[in-house]
N, CA and C atoms as a LAMMPS dump frame, in Angstrom:
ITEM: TIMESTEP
0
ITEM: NUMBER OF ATOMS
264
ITEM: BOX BOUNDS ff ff ff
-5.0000000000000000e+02 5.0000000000000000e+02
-5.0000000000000000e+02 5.0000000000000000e+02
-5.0000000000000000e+02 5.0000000000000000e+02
ITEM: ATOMS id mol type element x y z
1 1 1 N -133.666 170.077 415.859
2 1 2 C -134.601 169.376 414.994
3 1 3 C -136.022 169.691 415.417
4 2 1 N -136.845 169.929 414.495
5 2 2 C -138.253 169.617 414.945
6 2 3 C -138.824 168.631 415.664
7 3 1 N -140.082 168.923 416.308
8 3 2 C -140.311 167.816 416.571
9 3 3 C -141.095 166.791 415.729
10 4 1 N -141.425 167.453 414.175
11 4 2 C -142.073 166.387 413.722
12 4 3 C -140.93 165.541 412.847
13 5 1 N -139.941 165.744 413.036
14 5 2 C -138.267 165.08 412.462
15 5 3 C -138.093 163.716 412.81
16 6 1 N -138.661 163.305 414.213
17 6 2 C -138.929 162.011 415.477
18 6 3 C -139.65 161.519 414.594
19 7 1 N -141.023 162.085 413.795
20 7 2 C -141.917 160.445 413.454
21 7 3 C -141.277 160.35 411.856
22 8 1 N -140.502 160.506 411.377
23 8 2 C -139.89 160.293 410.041
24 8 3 C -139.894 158.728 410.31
25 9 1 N -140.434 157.473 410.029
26 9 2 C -139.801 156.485 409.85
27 9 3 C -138.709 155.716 408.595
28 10 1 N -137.787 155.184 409.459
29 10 2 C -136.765 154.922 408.136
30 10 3 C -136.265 153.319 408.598
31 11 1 N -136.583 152.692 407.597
32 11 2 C -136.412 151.183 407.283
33 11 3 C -135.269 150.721 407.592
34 12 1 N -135.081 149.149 407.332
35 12 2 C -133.885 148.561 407.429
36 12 3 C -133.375 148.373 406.214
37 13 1 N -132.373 148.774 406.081
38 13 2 C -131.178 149.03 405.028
39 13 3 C -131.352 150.168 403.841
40 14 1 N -132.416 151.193 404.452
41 14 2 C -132.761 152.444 403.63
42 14 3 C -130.699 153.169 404.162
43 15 1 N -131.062 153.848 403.11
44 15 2 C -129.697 155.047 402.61
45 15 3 C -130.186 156.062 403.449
46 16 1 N -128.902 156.589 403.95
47 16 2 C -128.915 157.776 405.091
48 16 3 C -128.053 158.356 404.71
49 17 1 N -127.716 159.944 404.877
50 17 2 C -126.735 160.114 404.069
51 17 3 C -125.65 161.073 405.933
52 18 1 N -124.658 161.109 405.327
53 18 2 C -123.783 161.764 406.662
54 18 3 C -123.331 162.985 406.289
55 19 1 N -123.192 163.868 406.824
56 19 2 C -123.055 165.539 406.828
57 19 3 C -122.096 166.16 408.011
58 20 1 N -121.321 166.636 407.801
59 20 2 C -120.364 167.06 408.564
60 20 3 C -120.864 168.715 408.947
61 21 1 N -120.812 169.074 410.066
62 21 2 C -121.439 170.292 411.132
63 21 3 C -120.685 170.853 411.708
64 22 1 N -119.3 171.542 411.391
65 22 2 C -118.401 171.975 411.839
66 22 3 C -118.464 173.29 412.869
67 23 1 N -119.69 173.52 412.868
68 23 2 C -120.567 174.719 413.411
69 23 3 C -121.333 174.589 414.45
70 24 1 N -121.291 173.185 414.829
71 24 2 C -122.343 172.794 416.189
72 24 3 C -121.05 173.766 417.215
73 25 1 N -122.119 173.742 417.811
74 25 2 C -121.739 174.408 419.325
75 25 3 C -121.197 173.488 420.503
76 26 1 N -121.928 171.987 420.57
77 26 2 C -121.641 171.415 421.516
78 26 3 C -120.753 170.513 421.136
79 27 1 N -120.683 170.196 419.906
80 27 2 C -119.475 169.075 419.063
81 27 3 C -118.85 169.472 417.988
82 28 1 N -117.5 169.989 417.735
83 28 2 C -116.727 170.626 416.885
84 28 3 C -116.755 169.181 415.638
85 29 1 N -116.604 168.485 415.95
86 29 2 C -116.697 167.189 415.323
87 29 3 C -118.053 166.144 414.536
88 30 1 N -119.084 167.552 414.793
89 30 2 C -120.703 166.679 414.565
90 30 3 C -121.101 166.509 413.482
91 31 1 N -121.481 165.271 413.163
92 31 2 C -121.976 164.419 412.171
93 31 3 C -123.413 164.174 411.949
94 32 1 N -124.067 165.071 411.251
95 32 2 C -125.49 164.77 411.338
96 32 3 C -125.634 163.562 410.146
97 33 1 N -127.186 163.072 410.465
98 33 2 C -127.357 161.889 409.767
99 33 3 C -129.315 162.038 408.981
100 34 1 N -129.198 162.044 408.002
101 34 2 C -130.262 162.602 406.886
102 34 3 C -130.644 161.372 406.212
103 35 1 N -132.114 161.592 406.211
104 35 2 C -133.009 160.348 405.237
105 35 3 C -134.127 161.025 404.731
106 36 1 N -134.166 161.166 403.315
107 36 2 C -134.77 161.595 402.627
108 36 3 C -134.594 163.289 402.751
109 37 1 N -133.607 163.535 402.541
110 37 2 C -133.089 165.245 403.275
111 37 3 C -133.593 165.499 404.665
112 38 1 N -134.269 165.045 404.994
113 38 2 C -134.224 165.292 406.748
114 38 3 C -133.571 165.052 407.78
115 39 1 N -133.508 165.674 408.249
116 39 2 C -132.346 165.238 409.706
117 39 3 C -132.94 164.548 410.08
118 40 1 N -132.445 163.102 410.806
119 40 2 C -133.121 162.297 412.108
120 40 3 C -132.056 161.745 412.78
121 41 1 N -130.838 162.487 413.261
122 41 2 C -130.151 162.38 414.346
123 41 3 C -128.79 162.566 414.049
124 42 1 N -127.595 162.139 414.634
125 42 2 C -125.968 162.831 414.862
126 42 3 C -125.615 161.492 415.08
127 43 1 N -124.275 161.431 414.618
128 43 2 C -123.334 160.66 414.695
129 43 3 C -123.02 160.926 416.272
130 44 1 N -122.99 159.801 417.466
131 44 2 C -122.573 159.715 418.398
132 44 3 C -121.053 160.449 418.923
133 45 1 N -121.056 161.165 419.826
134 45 2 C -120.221 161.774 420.68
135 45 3 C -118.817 160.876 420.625
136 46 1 N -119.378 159.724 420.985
137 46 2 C -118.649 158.827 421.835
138 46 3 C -117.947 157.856 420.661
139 47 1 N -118.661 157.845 419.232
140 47 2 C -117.933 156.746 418.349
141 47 3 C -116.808 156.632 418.275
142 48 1 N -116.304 156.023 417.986
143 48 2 C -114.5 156.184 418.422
144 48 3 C -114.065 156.366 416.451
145 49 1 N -114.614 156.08 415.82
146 49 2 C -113.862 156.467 414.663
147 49 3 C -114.848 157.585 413.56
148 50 1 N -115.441 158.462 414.622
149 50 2 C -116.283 159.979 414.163
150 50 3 C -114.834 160.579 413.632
151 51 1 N -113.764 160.62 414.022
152 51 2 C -113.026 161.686 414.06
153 51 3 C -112.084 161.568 412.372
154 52 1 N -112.511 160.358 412.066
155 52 2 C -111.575 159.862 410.344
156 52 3 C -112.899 160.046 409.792
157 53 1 N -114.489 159.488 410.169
158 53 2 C -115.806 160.067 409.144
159 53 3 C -115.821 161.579 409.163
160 54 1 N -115.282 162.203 409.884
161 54 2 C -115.274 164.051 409.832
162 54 3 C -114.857 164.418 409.189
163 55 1 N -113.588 164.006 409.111
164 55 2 C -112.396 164.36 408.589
165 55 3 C -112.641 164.102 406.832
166 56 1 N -113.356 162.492 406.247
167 56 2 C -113.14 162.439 405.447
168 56 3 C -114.244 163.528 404.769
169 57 1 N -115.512 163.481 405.775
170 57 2 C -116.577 164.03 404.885
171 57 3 C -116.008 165.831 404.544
172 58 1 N -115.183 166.267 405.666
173 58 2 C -114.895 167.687 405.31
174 58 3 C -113.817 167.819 404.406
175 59 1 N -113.281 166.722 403.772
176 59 2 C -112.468 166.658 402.358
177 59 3 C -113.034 165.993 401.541
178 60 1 N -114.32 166.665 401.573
179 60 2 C -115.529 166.009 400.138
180 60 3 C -115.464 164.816 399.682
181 61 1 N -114.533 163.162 400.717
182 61 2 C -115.268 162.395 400.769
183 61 3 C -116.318 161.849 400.841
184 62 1 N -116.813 160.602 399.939
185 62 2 C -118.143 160.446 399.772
186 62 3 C -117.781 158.777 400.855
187 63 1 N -119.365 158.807 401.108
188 63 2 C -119.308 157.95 402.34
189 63 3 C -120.933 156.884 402.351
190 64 1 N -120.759 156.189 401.986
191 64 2 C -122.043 155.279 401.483
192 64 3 C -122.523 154.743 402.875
193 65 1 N -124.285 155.026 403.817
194 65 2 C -123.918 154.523 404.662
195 65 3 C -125.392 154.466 404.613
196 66 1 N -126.151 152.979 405.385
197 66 2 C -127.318 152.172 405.388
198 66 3 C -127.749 151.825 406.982
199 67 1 N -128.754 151.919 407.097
200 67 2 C -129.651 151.29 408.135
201 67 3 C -129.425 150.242 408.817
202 68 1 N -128.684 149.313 409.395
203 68 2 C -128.579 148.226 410.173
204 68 3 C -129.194 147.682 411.128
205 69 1 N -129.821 148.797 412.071
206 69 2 C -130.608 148.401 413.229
207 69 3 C -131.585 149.215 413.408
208 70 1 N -132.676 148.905 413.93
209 70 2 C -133.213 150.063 415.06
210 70 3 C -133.715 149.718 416.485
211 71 1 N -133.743 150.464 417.253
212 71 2 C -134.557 150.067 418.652
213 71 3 C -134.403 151.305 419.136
214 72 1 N -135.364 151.179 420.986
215 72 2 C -135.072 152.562 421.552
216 72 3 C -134.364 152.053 422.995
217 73 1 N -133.614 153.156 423.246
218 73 2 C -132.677 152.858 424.645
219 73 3 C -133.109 154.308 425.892
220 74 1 N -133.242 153.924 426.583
221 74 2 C -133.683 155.004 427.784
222 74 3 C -134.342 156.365 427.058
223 75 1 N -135.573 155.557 426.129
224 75 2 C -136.262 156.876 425.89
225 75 3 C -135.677 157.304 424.916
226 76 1 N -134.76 157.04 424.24
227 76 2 C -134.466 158.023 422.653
228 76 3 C -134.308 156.478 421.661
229 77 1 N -134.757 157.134 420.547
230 77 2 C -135.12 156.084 419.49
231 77 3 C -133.362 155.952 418.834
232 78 1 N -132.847 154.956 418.851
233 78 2 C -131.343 154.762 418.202
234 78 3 C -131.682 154.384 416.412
235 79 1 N -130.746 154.51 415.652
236 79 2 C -130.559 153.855 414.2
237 79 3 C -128.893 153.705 414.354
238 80 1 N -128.876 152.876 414.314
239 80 2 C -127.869 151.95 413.919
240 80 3 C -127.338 151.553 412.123
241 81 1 N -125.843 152.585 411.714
242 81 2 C -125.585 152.234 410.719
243 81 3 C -124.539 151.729 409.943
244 82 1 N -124.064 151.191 408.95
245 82 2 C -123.064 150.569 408.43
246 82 3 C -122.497 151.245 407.398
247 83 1 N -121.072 152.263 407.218
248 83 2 C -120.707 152.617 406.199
249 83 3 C -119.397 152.14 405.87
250 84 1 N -119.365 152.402 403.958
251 84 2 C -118.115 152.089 403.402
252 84 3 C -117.778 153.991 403.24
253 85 1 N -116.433 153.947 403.336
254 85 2 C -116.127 155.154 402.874
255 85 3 C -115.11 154.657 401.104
256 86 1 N -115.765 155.454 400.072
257 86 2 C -115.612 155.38 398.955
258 86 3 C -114.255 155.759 398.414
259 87 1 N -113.369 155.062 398.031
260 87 2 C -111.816 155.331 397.794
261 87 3 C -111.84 155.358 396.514
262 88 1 N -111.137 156.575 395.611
263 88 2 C -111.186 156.537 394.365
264 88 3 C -110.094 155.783 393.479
């Protein structure tokens, strides 16, 4: 990401959209996370249910997902979000 990607500010309960990155290098599993088409960060390493949002987004599931929190933790700015995944 750039570094001017960091001062993007994005609200509470603004739309983010999720993107599946099957091409990262360091996470076969990476989930980037977009507001207003910009990147401003990845679905966590560590989430424990990344591996069914991957899965659905790389079978052109659609995945509705919003702003819940923000704060910063040891120096990196977190967003915190809430999704439904859309069942037809």
């Amino acid at each position: 990401m750039k570094k001017e990607d960091f001062k993007i500010e994005v609200g509470y309960k603004s739309q983010v959209d999720l993107i599946a990155a099957p091409n990262n290098k360091f996470d076969p599993i990476a989930i980037q996370v977009f507001y207003n088409s910009r990147q401003i960060g990845w679905v966590a390493k560590s989430y424990v249910k990344k591996k069914t949002l991957f899965g659905t987004l790389m079978q052109g599931g659609k995945i509705n997902a919003r702003v819940i929190s923000k704060d910063v933790q040891k120096g990196y700015r977190r967003v915190k979000v809430e999704y439904s995944i859309v069942r037809d």
